[in-house]
C-alpha positions as a Markdown table, in Angstrom:
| # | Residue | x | y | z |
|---|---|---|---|---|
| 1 | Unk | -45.0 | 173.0 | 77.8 |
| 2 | Unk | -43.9 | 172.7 | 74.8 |
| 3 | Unk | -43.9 | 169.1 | 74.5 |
| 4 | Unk | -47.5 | 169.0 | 75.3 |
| 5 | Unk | -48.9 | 171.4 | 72.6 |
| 6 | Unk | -46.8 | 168.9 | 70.6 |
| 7 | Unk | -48.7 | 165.9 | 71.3 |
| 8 | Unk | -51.7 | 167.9 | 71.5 |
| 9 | Unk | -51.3 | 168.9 | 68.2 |
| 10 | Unk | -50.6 | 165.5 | 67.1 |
| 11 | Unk | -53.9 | 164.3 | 68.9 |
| 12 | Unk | -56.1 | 166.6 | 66.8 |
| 13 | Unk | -54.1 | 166.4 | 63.7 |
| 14 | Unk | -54.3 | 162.4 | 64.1 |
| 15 | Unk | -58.4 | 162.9 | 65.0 |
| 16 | Unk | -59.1 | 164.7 | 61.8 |
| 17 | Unk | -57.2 | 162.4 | 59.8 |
| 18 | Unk | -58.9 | 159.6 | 61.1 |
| 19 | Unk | -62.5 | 161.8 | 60.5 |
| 20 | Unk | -61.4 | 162.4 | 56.9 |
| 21 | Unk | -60.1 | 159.0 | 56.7 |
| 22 | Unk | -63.7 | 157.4 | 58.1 |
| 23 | Unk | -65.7 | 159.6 | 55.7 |
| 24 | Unk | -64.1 | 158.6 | 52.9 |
| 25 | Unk | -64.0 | 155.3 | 53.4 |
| 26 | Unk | -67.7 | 155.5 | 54.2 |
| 27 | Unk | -68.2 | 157.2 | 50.8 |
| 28 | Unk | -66.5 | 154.4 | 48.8 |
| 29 | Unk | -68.0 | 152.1 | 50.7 |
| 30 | Unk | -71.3 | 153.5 | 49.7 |
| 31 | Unk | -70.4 | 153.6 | 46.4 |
| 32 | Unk | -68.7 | 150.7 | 45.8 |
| 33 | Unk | -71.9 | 148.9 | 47.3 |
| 34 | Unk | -74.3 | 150.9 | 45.1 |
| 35 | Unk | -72.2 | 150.3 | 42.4 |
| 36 | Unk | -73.0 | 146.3 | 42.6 |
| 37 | Unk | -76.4 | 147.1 | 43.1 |
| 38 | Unk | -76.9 | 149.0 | 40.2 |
| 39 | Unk | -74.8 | 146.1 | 37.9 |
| 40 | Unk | -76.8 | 143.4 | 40.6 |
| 41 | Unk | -80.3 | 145.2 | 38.7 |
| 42 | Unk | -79.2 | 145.2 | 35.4 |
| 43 | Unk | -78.0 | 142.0 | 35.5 |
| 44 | Unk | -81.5 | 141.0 | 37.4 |
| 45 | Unk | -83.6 | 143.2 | 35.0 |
| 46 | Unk | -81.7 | 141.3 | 32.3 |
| 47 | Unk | -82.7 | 138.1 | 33.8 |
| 48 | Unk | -86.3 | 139.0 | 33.3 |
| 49 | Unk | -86.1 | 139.8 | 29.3 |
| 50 | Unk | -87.4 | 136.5 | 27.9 |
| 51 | Unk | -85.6 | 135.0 | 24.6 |
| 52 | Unk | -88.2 | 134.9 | 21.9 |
| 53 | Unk | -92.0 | 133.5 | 22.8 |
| 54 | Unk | -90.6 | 130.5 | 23.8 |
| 55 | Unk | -88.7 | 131.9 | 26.6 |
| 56 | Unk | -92.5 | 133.2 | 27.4 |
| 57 | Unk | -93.9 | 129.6 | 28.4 |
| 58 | Unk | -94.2 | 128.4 | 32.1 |
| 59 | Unk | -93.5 | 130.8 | 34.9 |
| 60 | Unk | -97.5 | 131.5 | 35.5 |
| 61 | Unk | -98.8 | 133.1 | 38.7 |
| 62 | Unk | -101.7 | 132.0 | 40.6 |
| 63 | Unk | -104.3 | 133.7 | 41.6 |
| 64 | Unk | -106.3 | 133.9 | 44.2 |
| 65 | Unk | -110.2 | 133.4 | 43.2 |
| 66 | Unk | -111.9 | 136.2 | 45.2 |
| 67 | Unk | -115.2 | 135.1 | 44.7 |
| 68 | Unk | -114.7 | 131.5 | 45.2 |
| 69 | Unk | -112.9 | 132.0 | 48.3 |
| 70 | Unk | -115.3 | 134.1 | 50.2 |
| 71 | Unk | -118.2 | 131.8 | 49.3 |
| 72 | Unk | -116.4 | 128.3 | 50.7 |
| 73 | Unk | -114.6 | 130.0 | 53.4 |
| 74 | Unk | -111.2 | 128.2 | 52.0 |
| 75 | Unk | -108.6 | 129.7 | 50.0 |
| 76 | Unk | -109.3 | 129.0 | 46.1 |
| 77 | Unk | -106.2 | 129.4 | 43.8 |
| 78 | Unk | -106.1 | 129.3 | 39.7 |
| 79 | Unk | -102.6 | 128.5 | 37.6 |
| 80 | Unk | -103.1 | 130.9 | 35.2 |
| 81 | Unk | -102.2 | 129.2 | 32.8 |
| 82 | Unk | -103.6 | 131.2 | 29.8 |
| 83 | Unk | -101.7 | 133.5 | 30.1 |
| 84 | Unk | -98.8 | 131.0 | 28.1 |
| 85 | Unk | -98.3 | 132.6 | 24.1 |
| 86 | Unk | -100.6 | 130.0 | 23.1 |
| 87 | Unk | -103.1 | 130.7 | 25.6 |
| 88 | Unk | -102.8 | 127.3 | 27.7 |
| 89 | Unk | -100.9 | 125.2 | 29.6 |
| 90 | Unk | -100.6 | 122.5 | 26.5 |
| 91 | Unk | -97.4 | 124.7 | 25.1 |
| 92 | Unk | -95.3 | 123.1 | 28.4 |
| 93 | Unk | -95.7 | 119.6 | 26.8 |
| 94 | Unk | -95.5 | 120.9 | 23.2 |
| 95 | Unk | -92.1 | 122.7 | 23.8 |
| 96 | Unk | -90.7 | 119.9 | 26.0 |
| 97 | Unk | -92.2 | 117.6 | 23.1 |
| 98 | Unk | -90.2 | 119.3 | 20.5 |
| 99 | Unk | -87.0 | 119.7 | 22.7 |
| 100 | Unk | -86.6 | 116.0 | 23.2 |
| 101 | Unk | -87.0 | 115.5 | 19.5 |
| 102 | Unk | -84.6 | 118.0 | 19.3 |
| 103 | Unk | -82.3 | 116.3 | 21.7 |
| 104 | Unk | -83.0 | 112.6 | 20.3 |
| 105 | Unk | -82.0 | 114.3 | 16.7 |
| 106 | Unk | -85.3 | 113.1 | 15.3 |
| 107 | Unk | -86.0 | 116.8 | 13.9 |
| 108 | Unk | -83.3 | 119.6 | 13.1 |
| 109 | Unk | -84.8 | 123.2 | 13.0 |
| 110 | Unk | -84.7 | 125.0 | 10.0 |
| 111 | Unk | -84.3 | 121.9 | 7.7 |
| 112 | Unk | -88.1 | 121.9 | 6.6 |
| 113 | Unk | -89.0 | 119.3 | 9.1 |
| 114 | Unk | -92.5 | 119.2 | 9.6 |
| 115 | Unk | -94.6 | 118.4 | 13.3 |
| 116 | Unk | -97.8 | 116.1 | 12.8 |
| 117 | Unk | -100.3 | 116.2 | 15.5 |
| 118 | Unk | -103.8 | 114.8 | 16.3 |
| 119 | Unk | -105.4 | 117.3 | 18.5 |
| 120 | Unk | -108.6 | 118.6 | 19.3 |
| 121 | Unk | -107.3 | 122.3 | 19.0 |
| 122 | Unk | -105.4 | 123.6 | 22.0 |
| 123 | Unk | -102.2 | 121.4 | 21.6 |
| 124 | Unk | -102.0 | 121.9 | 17.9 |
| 125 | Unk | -102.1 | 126.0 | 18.1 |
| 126 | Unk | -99.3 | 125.7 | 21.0 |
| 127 | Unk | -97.3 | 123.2 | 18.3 |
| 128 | Unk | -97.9 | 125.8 | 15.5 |
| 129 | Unk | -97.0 | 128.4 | 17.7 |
| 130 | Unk | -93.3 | 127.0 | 18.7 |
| 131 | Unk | -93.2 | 125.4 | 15.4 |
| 132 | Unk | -93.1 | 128.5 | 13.6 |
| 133 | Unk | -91.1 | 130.2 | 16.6 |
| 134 | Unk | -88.0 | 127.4 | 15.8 |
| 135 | Unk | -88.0 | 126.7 | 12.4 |
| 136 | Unk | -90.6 | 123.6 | 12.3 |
| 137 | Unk | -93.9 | 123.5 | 9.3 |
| 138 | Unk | -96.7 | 122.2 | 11.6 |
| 139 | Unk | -99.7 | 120.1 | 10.2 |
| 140 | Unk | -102.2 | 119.6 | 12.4 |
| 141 | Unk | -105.3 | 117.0 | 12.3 |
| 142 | Unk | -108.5 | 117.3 | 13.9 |
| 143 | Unk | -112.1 | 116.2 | 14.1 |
| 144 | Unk | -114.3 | 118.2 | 12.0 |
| 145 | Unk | -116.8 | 119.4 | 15.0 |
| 146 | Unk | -114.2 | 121.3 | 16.9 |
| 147 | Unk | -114.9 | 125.6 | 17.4 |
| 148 | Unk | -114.2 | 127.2 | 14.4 |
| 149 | Unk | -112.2 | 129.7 | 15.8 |
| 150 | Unk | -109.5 | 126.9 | 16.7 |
| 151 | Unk | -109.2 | 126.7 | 13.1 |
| 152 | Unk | -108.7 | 129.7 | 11.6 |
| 153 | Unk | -106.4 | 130.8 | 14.7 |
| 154 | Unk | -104.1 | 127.9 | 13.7 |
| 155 | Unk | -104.3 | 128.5 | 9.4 |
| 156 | Unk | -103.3 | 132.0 | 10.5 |
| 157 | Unk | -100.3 | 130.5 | 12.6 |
| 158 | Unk | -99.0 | 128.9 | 9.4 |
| 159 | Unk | -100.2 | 125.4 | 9.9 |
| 160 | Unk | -101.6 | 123.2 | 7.7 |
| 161 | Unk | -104.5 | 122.5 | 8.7 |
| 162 | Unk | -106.2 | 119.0 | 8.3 |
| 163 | Unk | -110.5 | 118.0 | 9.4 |
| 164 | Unk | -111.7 | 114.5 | 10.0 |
| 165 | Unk | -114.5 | 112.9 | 10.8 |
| 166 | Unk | -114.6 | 111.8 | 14.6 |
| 167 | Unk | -114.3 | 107.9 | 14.6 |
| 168 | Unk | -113.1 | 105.0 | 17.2 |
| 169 | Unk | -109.7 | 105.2 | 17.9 |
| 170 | Unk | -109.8 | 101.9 | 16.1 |
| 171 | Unk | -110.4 | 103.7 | 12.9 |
| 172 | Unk | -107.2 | 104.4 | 10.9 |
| 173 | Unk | -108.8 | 107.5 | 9.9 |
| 174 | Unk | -109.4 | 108.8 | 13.2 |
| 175 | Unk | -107.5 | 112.3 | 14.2 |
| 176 | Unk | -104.9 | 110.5 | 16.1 |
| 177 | Unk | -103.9 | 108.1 | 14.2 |
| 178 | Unk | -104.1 | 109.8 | 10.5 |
| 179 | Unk | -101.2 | 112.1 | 12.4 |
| 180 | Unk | -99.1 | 109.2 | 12.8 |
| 181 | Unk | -99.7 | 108.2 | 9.3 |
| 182 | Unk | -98.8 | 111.6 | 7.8 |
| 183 | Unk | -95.3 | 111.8 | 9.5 |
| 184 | Unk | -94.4 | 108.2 | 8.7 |
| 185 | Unk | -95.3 | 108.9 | 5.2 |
| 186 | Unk | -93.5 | 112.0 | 4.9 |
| 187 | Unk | -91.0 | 112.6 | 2.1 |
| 188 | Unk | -91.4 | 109.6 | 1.0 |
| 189 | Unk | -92.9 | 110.9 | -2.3 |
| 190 | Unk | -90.3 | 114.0 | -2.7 |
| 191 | Unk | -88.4 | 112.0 | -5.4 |
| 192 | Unk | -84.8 | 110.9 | -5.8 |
| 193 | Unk | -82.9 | 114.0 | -6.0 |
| 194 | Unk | -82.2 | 115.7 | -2.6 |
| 195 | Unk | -80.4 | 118.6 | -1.9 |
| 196 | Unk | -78.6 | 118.9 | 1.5 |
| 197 | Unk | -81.1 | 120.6 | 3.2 |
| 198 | Unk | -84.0 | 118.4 | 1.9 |
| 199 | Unk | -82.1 | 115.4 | 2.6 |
| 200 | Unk | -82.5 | 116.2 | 6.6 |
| 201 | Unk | -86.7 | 116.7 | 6.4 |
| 202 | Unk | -88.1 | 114.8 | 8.5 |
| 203 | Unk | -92.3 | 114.3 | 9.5 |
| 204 | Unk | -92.5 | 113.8 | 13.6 |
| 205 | Unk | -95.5 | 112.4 | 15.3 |
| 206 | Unk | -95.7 | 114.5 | 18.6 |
| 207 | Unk | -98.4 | 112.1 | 20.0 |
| 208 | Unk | -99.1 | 114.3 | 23.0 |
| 209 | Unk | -101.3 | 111.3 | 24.3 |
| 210 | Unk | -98.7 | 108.2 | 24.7 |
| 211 | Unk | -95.3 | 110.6 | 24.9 |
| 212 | Unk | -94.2 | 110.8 | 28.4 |
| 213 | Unk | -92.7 | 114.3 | 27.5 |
| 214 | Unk | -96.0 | 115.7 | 28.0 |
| 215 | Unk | -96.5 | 114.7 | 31.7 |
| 216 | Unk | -92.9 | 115.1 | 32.3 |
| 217 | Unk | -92.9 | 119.0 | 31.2 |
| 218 | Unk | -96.0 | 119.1 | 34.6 |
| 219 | Unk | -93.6 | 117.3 | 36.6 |
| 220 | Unk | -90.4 | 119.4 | 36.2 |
| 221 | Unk | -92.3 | 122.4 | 35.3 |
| 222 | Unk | -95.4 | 123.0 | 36.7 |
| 223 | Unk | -95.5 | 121.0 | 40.1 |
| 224 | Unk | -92.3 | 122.6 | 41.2 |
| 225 | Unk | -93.7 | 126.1 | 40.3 |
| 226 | Unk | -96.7 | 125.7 | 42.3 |
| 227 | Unk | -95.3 | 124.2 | 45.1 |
| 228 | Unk | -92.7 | 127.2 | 45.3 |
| 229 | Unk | -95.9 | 129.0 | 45.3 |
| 230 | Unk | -97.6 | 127.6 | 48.1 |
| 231 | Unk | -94.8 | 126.8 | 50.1 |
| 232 | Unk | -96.2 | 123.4 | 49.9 |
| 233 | Unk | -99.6 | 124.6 | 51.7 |
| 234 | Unk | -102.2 | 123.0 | 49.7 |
| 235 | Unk | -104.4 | 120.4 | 50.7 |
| 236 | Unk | -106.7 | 119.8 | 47.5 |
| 237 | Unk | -105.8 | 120.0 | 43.6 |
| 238 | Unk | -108.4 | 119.3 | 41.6 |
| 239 | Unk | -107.5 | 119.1 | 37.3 |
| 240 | Unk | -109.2 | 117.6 | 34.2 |
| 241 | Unk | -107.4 | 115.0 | 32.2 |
| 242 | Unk | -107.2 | 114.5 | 28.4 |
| 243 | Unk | -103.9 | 113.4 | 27.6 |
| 244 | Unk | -103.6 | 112.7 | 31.4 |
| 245 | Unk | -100.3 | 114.5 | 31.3 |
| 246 | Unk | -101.4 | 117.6 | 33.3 |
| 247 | Unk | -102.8 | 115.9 | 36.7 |
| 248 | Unk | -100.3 | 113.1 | 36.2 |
| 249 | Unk | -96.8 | 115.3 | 36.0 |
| 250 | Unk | -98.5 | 117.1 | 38.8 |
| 251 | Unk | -99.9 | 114.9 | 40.9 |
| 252 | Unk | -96.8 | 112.8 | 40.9 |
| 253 | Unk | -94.2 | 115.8 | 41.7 |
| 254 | Unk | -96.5 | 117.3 | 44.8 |
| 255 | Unk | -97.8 | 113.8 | 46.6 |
| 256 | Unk | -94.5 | 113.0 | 48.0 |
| 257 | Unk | -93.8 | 116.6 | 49.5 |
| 258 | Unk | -97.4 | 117.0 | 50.4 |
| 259 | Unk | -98.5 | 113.2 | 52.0 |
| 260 | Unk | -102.1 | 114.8 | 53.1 |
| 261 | Unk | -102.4 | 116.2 | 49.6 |
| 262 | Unk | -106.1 | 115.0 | 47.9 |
| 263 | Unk | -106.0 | 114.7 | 44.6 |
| 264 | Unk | -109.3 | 115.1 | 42.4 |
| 265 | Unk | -110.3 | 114.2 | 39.1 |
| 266 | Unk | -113.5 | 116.1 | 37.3 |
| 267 | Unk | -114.7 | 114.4 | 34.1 |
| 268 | Unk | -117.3 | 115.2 | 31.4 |
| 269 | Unk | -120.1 | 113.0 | 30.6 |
| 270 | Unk | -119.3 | 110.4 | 28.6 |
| 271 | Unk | -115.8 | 109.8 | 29.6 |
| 272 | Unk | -114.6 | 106.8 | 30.9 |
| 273 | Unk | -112.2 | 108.3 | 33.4 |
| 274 | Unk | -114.5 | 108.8 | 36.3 |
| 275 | Unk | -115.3 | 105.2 | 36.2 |
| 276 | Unk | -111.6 | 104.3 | 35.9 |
| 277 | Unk | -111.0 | 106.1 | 39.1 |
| 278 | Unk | -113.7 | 105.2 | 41.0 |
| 279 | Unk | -114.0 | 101.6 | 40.1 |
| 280 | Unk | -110.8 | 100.9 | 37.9 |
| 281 | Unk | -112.9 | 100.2 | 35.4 |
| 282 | Unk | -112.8 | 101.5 | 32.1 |
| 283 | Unk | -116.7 | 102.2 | 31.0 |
| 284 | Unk | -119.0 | 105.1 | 30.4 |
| 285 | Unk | -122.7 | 104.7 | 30.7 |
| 286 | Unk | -123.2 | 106.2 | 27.4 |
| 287 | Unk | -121.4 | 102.9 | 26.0 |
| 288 | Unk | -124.2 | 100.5 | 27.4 |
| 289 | Unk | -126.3 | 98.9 | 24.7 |
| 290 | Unk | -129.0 | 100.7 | 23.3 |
| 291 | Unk | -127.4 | 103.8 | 24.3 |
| 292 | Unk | -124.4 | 104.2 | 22.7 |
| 293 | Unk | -124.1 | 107.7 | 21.1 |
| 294 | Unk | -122.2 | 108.7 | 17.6 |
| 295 | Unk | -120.1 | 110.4 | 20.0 |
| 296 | Unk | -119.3 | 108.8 | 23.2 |
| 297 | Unk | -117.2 | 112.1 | 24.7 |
| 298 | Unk | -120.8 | 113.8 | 24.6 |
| 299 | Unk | -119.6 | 117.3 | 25.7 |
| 300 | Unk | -119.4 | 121.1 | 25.0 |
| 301 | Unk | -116.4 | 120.9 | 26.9 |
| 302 | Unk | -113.6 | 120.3 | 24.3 |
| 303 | Unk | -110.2 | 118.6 | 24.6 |
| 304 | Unk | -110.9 | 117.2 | 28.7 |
| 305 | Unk | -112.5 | 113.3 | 28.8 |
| 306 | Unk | -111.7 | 110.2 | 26.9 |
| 307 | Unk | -112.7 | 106.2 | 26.9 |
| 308 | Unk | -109.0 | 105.0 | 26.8 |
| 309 | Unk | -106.4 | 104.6 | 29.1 |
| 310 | Unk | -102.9 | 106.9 | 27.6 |
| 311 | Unk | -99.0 | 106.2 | 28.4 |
| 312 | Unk | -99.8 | 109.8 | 30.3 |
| 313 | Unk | -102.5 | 108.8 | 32.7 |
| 314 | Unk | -101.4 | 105.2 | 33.6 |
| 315 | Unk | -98.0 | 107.5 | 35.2 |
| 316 | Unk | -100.7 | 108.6 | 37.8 |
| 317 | Unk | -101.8 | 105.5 | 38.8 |
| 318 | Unk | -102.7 | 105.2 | 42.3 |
| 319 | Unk | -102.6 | 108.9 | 43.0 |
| 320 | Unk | -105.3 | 110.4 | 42.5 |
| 321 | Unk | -107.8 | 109.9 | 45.5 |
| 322 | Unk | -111.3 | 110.2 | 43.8 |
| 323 | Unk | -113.2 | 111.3 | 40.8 |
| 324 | Unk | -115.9 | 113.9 | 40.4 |
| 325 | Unk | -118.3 | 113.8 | 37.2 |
| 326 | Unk | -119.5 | 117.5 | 36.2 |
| 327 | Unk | -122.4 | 118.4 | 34.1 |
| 328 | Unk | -122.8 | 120.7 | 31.4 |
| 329 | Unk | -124.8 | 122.4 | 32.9 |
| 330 | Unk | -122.7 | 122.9 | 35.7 |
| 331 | Unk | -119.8 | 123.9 | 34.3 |
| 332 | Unk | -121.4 | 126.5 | 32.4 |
| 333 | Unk | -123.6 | 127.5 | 35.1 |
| 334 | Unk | -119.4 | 127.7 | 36.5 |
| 335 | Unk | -118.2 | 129.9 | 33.4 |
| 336 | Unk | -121.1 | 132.0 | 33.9 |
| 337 | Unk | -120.3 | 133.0 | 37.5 |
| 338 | Unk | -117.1 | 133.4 | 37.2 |
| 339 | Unk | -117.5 | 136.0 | 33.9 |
| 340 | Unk | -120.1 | 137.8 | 36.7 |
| 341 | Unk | -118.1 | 137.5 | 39.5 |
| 342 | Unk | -114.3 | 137.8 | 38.5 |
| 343 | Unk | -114.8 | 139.4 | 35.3 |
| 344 | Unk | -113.1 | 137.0 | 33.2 |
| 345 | Unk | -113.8 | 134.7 | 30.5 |
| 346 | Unk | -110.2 | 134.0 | 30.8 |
| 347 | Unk | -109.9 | 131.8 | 34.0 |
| 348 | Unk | -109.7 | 128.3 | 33.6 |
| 349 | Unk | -110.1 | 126.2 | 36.5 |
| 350 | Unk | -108.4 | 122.5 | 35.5 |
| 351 | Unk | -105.5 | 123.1 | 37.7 |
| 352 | Unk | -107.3 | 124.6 | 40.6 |
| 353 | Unk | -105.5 | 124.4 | 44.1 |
| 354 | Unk | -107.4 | 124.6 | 47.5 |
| 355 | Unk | -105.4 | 125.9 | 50.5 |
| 356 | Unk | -106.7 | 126.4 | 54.2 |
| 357 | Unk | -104.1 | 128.1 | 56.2 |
């Protein structure tokens, strides 16, 4: 009898050890587990705080174009790519730009090294913006006929700010070319003496239009972001070209995961793209004789068309399936509707992705 109280009493005494044991376990267990949560948020919280503007570029979201959408029964994204410190997607190439300067030790920060650039406006305030960010002067040239507010946005940036006629890019006084002049003539006329610091200036021709950093920053930046995006569900992307370095980097990163993709090109008047495209030809009707126009890129929209082939655009050659020429009218008949319709001023439809799914 006794014997068995014994082990009975062991049994119960054994049972609530093992209860007490459990629960505490449990506890730590819990604990320990929100423990690396909490250290798993900072460190993911962390994660999210950006170092300096720069660490502010690429990333964007898209957005669904409500409007759009409904009316075409297809599913009409935006990059939104304005929202970028510099207001556009042109501070991908100019950072990547300045980065492999960096890398090829052409400039050093901080060393009064200055960053030439012929530019109709929106790649010259994203030079002046990560100029000033790390440690660069910025001098920026551009035709005289350009919105004034591009100007004043970049004086107020710090950069020296340089206007030229438009001319041929034949002309050596034409935007482009009077950039590359300015950095190869740099400090040549500082004089003899040279401190240490002084003795490391350099002037740098960015030369957004023939340096394959500019399509390459689309083709390991912006491709792979919007096919994460999509999970590779898009079946149209349509983009303007200037440079070329946009729809090229682009186009070239999505076609080989996306074989069905179609690829679209939609030019100004007076830009010899369309043609190029269409016909592989290089011409513009406004170039036939008797019609030809002061200025050939007749356009109010700025920085998208040109009459030349660039480094840039011959990367996308053979990708892009056709070419669309769009009015003025149209495309402000376009800004208009969306201002009405989305409420925005803001969205900028030259990367513009159509998915039916």
């Amino acid at each position: 009898m006794l014997d068995s109280t014994f082990k009975h009493s062991l049994q119960v005494t054994t049972l609530v050890f093992g209860l007490i044991t459990g629960v505490v376990l449990t506890i730590s267990t819990n604990s320990l587990l929100n423990w690396i949560k909490k250290k798993q948020d900072v460190v993911d919280k962390t994660e999210e705080i950006a170092d300096g503007i720069v660490g502010l570029i690429g990333n964007t979201p898209l957005m669904r174009i409500k409007s759009l959408s409904e009316a075409t029964g297809c599913e009409i994204l935006a990059k939104v790519e304005f929202l970028n410190p510099g207001g556009s997607l042109k501070d991908r190439a100019a950072l990547n730009i300045i980065k492999k300067a960096e890398e090829q030790g052409l400039i050093s920060p901080n060393s009064g090294c200055t960053i030439f650039e012929g530019t109709s406006g929106s790649t010259g305030i994203s030079i002046a913006i990560i100029s000033r960010a790390k440690g660069y002067n910025a001098w920026i040239i551009m035709p005289d006929d350009q919105a004034e507010e591009k100007y004043q946005l970049l004086e107020k940036l710090g950069a020296t700010v340089e206007k030229v006629k438009p001319a041929s890019i034949v002309d050596k006084q034409q935007f482009v070319n009077l950039a590359k002049s300015r950095a190869e003539q740099f400090g040549k006329h500082q004089g003899v003496q040279q401190d240490v610091d002084n003795s490391r200036k350099a002037g740098f021709f960015a030369n957004q239009f023939e340096n394959l950093s500019n399509t390459e920053a689309h083709y390991y930046g912006t491709g792979p972001e919007i096919f994460r995006q999509t999970n590779g569900k898009i079946d149209a992307f349509v983009a303007g070209a200037g440079t070329g370095g946009t729809i090229s980097g682009i186009s070239r990163y999505l076609k080989p995961l996306i074989p069905s993709l179609k690829v679209f090109l939609v030019d100004p008047p007076g830009s010899g793209l369309y043609n190029k495209v269409k016909y592989n030809i290089m011409y513009s009707p406004y170039e036939a004789e008797g019609t030809r126009r002061r200025h050939q890129v007749d356009t109010i929209v700025e920085g998208v068309g040109l009459n030349r082939m660039t480094e840039n655009f011959n990367t996308v050659h053979g990708l892009i399936d056709d070419a669309i020429r769009v009015s003025d009218e149209e495309a402000v008949a376009m800004a208009r509707y969306l201002v009405r319709e989305e409420g925005s001023l803001q969205i900028r439809l030259f990367i513009f992705c159509n998915a039916i799914y």
